[in-house]
N, C-alpha and C positions, 0 to 999 in steps of 0.2 A: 629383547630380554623379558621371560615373562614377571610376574609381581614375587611369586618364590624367590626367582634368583634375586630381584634387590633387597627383599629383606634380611638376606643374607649375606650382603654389603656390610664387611665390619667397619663400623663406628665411632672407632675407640679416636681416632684423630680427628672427625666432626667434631667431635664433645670436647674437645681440645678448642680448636678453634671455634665452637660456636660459645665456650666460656669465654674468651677473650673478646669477641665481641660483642656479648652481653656484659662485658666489663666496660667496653666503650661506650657502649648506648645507654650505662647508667651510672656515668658521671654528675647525674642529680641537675641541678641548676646553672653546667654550664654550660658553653656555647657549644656542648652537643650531645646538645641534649635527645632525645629522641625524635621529636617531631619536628625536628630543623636538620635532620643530617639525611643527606643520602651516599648509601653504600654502593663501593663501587669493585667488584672480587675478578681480580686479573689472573688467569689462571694459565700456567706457558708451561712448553718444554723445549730441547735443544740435541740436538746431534741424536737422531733419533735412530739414524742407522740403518732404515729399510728394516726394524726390528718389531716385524708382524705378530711371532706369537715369541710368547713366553721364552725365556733361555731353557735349553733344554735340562732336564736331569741326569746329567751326570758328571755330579761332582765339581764342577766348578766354581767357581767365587759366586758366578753370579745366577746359578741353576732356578729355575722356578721363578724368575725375577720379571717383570713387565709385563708387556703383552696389548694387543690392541683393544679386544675384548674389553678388558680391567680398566685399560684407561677408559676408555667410553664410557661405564657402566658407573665410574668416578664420576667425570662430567657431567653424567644426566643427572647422578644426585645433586651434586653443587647447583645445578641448575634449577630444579626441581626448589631449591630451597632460597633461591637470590634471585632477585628481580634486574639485574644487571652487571651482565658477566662479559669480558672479554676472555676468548683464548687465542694462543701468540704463540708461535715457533719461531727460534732467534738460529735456524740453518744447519746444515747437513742432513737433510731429509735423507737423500738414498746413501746408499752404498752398503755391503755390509754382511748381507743375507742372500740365497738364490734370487727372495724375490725379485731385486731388481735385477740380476745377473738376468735374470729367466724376461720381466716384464719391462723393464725399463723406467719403475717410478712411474708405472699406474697405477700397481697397485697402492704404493702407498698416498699419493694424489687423493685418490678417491677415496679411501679411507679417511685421510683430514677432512676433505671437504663434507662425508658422512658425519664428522663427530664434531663437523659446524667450527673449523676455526676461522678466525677473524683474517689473521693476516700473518704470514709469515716471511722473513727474510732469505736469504740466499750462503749457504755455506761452501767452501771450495767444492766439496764431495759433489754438491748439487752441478758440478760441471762437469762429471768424471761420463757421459757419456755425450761431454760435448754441448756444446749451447745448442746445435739441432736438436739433439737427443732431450736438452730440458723444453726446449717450446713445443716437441711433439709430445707433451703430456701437460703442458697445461690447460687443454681442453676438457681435463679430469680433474682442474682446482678450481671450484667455485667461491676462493678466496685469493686476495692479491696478493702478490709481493711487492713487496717495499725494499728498495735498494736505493739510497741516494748519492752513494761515492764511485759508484761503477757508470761509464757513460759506454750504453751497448749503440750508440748510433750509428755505426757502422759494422753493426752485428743482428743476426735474426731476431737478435731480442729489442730493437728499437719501438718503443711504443706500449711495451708486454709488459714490463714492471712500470709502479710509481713510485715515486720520492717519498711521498708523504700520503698518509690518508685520516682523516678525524671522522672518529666514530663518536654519535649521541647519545649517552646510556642514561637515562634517569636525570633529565635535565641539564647534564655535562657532559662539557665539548673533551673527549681524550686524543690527541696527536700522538700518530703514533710515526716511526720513520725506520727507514734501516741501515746498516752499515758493514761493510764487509772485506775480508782480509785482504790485503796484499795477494795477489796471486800468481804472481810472477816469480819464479822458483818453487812453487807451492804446487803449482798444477800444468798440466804440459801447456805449451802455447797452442798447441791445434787444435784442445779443447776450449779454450776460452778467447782465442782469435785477436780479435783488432777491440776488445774489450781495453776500458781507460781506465785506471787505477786512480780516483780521486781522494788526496789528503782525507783521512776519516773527520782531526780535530776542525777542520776548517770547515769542512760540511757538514758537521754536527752543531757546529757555531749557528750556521746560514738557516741551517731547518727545523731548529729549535727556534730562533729567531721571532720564525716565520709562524711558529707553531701558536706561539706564547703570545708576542706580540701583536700579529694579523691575523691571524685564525681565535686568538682571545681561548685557548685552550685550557681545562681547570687541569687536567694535568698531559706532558709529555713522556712518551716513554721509544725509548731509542731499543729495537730488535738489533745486536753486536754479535757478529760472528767472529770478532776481532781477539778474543781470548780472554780470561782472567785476570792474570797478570804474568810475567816474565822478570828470568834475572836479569836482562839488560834494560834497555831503555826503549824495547819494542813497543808501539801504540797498543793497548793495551786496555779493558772496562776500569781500570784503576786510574792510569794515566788521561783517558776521555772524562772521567766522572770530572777529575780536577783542573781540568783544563778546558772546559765549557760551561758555558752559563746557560740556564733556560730546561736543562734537563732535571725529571723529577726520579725516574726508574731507567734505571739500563737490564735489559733481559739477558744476558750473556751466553756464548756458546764456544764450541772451540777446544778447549782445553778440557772438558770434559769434566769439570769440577763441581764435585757434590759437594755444595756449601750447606751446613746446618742451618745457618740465618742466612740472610740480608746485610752487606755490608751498607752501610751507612760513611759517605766521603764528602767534604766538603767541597763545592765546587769555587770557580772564581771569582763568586761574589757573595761568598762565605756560606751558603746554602747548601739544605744536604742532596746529593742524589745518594739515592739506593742502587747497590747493584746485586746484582743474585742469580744464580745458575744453580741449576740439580741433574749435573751428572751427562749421561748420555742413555742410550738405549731407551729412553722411555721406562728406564727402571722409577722415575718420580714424577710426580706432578709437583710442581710448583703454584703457591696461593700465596695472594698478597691480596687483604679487604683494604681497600681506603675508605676513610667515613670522611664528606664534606661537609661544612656549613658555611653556605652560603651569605648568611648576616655576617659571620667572623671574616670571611676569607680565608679559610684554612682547612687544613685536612693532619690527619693520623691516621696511622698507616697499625695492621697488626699483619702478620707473616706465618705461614707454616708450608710444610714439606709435607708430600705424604706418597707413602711406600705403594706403588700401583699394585705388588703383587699380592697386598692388605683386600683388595678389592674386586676377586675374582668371584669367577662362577664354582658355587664349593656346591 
């Protein structure tokens, strides 16, 4: 993108959230204060859909909305502007559009791995041409996947995905891990084969644990393909938040829910996780800055959304 096109990156949601984090950094004399905190801007998306360019013009709810372009040219400013950035997809990369009909989840592969994400998890869709069909493309992800409730060990995928991985941004350790739906009635068995469906709450428990406790991580963040929430008593980011200890952010995907904020839930030992999802298509970026101080032991958290199709080549 040449220097034209970004200066015509509107703005109007930086200046949002760059006020609210000049509100943070200048709480005066306390413990965070500016020259003791480091910022840490976690930036995700979810159920992306194989949704390459823009929705088209006509008429639709969601006409002129996303696009891969827009988000990248997003990114590079957040980047451009933060010394320490994670980006995180919490599942269903393909399905959705020709492109994958046509390419099978290269193209969009390659496109994350271009706009630099960190680590993504595994959504149903992401099996819709088959566990062959997802390991013949991730030769085009120069980013892991994290799944730790699925055991592919008697599947092509054994070895391909990790549980867990901690990344070091600005002096802090972030664990990040993933988790993913039930898939059995969800998705055919001959795509997803002799794949093992493991308890999400239990293995959320194990690798938070492990995150917190043995890896000594300043924060955990769980990538959930598991849903929202639901009328029954389906496992659920609501029902994981409060029935796990050691988690500080859940990324959510699934139910396709454009949440205005961050919920905030109490977990099992009275602590809050954060949970938050924006939508699907790639119609949002998702930002959450955390500011740490290290002398306190503590962090604040500030949040925004912002509209990717705010962000295009005008």
């Amino acid at each position: 993108m040449d220097a034209l096109s970004l200066k015509k990156i509107n703005r109007r949601d930086f200046i949002r959230a760059g006020a609210a984090t000049a509100g943070m950094l200048a709480l005066g004399n306390t413990a965070f204060a500016k020259d003791r905190t480091v910022q840490l801007t976690v930036l995700h998306t979810n159920d992306v859909h194989s949704r390459v360019e823009p929705f088209p013009m006509d008429g639709s709810r969601n006409q002129g909305l996303g696009g891969v372009a827009r988000r990248a040219a997003l990114i590079n400013q957040i980047r451009r502007e933060q010394d320490n950035v994670l980006l995180l997809d919490a599942g269903d990369i393909f399905q959705g559009t020709p492109y994958f009909n046509l390419y099978g989840g290269e193209v969009e592969m390659t496109l994350m791995s271009d706009m630099g994400y960190d680590a993504a998890t595994m959504g149903n869709h992401d099996f819709d041409n088959g566990i062959a069909g997802f390991v013949k493309q991730l030769p085009h992800a120069n980013f892991p996947f994290l799944v730790s409730n699925y055991n592919f060990d008697n599947t092509e995928l054994k070895g391909k995905t990790q549980s867990y991985k901690v990344f070091k941004k600005g002096g802090l350790k972030i664990g990040v891990f993933g988790l993913g739906i039930e898939l059995n009635g969800l998705v055919n068995k001959k795509n997803y084969g002799d794949t093992i469906y493991l308890d999400p709450i239990a293995k959320a428990n194990e690798v938070a644990s492990i995150l917190k406790n043995d890896e000594h991580c300043d924060l955990v963040i769980c990538l959930s393909h598991l849903g929202y929430k639901y009328k029954d008593e389906k496992v659920s980011d609501q029902i994981l938040a409060k029935s796990t200890r050691n988690i500080n952010l859940i990324i959510g995907g699934h139910t396709h829910t454009f949440m205005k904020a961050p919920e905030d839930i109490l977990n099992l030992d009275g602590k809050v996780t954060t949970v938050n999802q924006v939508g699907f298509a790639g119609i949002n970026l998702g930002r959450l800055d955390y500011f740490f101080n290290h002398d306190a032991g503590t962090h604040k958290m500030v949040s925004a959304v912002y509209p990717v199709h705010q962000y295009g080549l005008v």
